[in-house]
C-alpha positions in Angstrom: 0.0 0.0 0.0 1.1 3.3 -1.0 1.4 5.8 2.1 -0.6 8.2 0.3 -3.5 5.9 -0.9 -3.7 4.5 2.3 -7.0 2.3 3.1 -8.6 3.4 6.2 -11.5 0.8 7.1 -14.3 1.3 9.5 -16.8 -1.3 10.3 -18.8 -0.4 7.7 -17.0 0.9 4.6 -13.8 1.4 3.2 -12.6 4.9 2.0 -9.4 5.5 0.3 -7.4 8.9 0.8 -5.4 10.2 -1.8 -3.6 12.7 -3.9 -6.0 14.7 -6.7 -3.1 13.3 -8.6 -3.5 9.6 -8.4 -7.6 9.8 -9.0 -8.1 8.2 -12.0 -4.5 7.5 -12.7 -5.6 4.2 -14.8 -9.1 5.7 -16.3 -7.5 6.7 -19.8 -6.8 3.1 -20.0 -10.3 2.3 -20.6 -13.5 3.6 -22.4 -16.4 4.5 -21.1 -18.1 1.4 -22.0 -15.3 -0.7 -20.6 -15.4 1.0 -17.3 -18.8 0.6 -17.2 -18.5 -3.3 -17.5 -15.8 -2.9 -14.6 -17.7 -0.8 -12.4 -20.8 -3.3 -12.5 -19.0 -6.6 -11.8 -17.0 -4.7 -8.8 -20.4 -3.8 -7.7 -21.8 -7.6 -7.8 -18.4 -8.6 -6.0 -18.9 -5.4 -3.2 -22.5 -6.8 -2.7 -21.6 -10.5 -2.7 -19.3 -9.6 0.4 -21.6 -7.6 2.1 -23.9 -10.7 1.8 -21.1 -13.1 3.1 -20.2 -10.7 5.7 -24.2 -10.4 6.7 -24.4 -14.6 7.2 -21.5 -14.4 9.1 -22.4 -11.9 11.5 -25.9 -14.0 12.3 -24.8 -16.2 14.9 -27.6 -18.9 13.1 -29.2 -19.3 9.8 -33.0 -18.2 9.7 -35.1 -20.7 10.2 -37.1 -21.3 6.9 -39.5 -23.8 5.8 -38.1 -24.9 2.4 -34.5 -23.9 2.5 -32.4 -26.1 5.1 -29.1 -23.8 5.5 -25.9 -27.2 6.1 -22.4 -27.0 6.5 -22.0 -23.9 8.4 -18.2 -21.9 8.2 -16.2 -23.1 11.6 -14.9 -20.2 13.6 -11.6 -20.3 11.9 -13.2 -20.4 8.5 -15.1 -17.2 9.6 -12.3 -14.9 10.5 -10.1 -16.3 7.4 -13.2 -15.3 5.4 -13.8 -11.8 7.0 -9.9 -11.7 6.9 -10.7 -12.1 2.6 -13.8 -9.7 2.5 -11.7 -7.1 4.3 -8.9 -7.9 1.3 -11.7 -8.1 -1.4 -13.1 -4.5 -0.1 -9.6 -3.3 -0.5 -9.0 -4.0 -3.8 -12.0 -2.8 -4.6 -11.4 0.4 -3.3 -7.6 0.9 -5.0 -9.6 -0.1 -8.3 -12.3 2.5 -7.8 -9.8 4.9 -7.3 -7.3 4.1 -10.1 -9.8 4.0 -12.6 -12.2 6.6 -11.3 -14.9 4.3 -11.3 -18.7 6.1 -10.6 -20.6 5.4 -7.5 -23.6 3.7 -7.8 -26.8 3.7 -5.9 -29.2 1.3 -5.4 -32.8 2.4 -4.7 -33.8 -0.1 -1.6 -37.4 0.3 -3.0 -37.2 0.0 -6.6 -35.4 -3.6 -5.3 -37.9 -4.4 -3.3 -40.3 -4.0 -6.3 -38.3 -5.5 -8.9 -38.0 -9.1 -6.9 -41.3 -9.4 -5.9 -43.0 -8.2 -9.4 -40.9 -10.8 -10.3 -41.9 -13.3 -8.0 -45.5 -12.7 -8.8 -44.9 -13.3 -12.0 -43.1 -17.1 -11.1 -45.9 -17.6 -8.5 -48.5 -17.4 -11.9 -46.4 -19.8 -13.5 -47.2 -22.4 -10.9 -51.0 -22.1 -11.0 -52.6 -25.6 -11.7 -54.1 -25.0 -14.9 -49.8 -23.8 -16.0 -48.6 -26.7 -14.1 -50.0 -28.9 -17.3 -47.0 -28.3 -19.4 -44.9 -30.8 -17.1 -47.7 -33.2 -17.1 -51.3 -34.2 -15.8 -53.0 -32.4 -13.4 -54.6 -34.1 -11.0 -58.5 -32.7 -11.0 -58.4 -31.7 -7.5 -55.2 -29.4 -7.4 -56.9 -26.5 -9.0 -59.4 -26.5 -6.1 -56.3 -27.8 -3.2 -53.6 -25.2 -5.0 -55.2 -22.7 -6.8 -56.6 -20.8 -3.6 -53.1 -20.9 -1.5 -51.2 -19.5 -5.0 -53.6 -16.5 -5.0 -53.3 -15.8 -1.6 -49.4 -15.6 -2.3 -49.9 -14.0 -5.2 -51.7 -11.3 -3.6 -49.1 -10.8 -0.7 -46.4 -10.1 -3.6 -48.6 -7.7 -5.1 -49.0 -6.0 -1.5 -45.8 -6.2 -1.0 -44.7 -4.6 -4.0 -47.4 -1.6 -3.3 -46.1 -0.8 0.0 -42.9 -0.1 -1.5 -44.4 2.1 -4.1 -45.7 4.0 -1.3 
């Protein structure tokens, strides 16, 4: 690390101090449409440890009804993983810097929309009378499955107007 472009971590983010000089020292390597394609992946990686970082800090795995959560990380294999995150977070920063990547926001909202207008559209998928393209239906599941999809369907849709406001 360069004494200048020092990393100085916090709990929660990283921010890199520098020189006006070294901003965007690297950006003339790329076009726009290249740093672009940079700037997104590094955001997938940033968010992928800050998912991995999130399960570690839960001391157990939510208790869910279809999703069994095995082969938890030992101790060691925790701090060795928040040792990498911290490492990943780093890198990340040095790049952002060196190429003068742009910040991005993500509106918690619009998220919140997008997955579960998507998940209402899955949860019409699995209606009876669509569940016929892998096979017979039996004649009773419209009347055993039909109701409980609907009811699902309709809490997507509620959730997705709450965050519409």
């Amino acid at each position: 690390m360069r004494e200048q472009g020092m990393l100085n971590r916090d709990k929660e983010n990283t921010t890199v101090t520098t020189t006006p000089s070294e901003r965007g020292r690297f950006a003339r390597l790329l076009n726009g449409s290249q740093r672009r394609s940079l700037t997104i992946t590094l955001r997938r990686v940033e968010l992928a440890v800050w998912r991995l970082e999130e399960r570690i800090a839960q001391q157990s795995p939510p208790q869910l009804i279809l999703t069994r959560f095995t082969n938890p990380p030992t101790s060691d294999q925790q701090a060795a993983l928040l040792q990498l995150t911290r490492r990943v977070r780093e890198e990340i920063a040095q790049l952002a810097l060196d190429y003068d990547l742009e910040v991005g926001e993500e509106n918690v909202l619009r998220s919140v929309m997008g997955e579960f207008s998507l998940l209402w559209c899955d949860l019409e998928d699995t209606r009876p009378q669509k569940l016929r393209r892998y096979g017979v239906v039996h004649p009773q599941a419209n009347d055993a499955l039909g109701p409980p999809i609907q009811r699902l369907i309709q809490l997507m849709l509620a959730i997705d107007n709450v965050a519409k406001g």
